[in-house]
matplotlib code that plots the C-alpha trace (Angstrom):
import matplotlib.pyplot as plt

x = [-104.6, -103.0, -101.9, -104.0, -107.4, -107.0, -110.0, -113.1, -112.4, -115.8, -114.9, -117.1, -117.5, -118.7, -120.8, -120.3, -117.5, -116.9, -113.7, -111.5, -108.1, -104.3, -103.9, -107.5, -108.8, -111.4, -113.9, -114.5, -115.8, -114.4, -116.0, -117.6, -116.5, -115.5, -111.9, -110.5, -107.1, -105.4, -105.7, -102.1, -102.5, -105.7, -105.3, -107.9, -110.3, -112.5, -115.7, -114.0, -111.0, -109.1, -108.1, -105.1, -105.3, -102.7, -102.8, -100.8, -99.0, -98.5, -96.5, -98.8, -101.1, -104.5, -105.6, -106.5, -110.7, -113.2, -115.8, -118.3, -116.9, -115.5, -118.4, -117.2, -114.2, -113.6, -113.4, -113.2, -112.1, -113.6, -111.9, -113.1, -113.9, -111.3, -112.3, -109.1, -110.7, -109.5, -110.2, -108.0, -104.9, -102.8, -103.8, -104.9, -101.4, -100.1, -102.4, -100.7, -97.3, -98.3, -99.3, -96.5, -94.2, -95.8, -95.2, -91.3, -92.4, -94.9, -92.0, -90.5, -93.8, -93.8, -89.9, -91.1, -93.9, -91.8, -88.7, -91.5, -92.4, -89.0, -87.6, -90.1, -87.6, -87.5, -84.1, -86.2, -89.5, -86.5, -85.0, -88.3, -90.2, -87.1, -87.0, -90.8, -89.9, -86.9, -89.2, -92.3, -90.0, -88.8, -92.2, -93.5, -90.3, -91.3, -94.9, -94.7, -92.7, -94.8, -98.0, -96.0, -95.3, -99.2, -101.4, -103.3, -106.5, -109.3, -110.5]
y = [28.8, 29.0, 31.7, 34.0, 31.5, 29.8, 27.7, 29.3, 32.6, 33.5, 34.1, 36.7, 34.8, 36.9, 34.5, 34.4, 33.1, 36.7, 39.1, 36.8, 37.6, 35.9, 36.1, 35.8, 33.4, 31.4, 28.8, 25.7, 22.4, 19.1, 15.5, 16.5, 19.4, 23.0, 24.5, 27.7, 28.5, 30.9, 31.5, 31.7, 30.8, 31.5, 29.9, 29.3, 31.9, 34.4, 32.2, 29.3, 30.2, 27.6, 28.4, 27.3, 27.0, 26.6, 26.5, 29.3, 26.9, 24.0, 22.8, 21.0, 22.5, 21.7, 20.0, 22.9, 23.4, 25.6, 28.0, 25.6, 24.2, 27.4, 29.0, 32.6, 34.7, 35.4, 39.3, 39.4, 37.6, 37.3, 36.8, 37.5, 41.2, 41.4, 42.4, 42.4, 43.0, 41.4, 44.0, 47.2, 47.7, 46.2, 42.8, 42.8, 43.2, 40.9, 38.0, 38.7, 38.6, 35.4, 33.8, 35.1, 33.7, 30.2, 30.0, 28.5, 25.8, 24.5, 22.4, 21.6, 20.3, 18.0, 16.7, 16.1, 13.7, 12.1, 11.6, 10.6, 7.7, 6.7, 6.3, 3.8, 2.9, 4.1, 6.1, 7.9, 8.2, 10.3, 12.6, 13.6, 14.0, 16.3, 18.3, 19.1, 20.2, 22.6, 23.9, 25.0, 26.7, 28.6, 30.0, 30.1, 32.5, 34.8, 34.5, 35.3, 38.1, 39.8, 39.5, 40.7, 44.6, 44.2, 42.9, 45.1, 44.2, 46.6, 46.5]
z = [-51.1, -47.9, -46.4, -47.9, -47.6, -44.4, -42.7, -41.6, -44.0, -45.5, -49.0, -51.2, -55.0, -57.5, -59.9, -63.4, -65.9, -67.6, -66.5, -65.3, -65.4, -65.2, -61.2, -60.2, -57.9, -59.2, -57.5, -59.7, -59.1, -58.8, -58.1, -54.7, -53.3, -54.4, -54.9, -55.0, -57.0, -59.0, -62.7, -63.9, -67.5, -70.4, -73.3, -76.2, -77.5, -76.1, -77.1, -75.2, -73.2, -71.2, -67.6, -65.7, -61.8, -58.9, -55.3, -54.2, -51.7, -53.9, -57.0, -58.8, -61.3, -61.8, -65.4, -68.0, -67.1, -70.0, -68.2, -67.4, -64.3, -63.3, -60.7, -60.0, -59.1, -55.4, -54.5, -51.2, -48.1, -44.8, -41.4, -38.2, -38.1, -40.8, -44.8, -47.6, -51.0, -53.6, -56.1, -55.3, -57.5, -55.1, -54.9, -58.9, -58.9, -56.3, -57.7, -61.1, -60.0, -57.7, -61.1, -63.2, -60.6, -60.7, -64.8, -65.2, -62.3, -64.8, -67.0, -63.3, -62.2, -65.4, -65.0, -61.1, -62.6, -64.4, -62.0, -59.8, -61.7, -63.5, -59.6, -58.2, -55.5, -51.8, -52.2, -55.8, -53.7, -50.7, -53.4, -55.3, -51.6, -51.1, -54.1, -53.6, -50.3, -51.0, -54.2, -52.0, -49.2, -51.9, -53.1, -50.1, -49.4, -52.5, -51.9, -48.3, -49.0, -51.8, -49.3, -46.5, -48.7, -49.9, -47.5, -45.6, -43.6, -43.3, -40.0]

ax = plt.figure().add_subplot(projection="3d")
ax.plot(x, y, z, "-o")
ax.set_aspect("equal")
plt.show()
């Protein structure tokens, strides 16, 4: 979740699957450890949505995930003698534009796979390794800008 979540940010997790929202980032677990991403799609039902997640600084989304291994929704973040809550109007809005943003690279991230795998060769492995690159400068470009106008830590 860099930059917003960088290492050795305390992070405030509200526990509890309920009121989670498109743009919210969510703590869930995974074989071993515990990861933090954004919610950028929710599918399903109320009884049994299906969540979405992304690392804000990556291209890859994670496999679709029901509420039991999500562990709570993070609403606040910790750094130094710093405090940004995640919960003003601002950031609900940021998070939700972060997330909207990420949507039209989901069919990218699937062509990327499988270009990935169709190019098994060292000149394939190049262009795909470059193509990632030149995608995540770009959002990091719109990202970085959208936090830039919004971001304000409390001191």
């Amino acid at each position: 979740m860099y930059p917003l979540l960088r290492d050795g940010d305390d992070v405030l997790v509200m526990h509890g699957r309920g009121s989670v929202r498109r743009g919210d980032i969510v703590v869930f677990q995974q074989p071993g450890r515990l990861i933090a991403h954004r919610v950028v799609r929710i599918s399903g039902t109320d009884v049994a949505p299906i969540f979405v997640t992304k690392g804000d600084n990556t291209l890859h989304f994670d496999p679709p995930m029901g509420r039991d291994r999500m562990i709570g929704r993070v609403v606040a973040i910790q750094r130094g003698h710093r405090h940004l809550s995640l919960q003003t109007p601002a950031w609900r809005l940021m998070g939700w534009l972060i997330a909207i943003s990420a949507l039209p690279w989901q069919p990218v991230d699937r062509w990327y796979h499988a270009l990935k795998h169709r190019f098994v060769s060292a000149w394939g492995n190049r262009l795909t390794a470059f193509l990632r690159q030149c995608l995540l400068a770009f959002c990091s470009c719109i990202r970085r800008a959208i936090q830039l106008t919004c971001c304000r830590w409390e001191a």
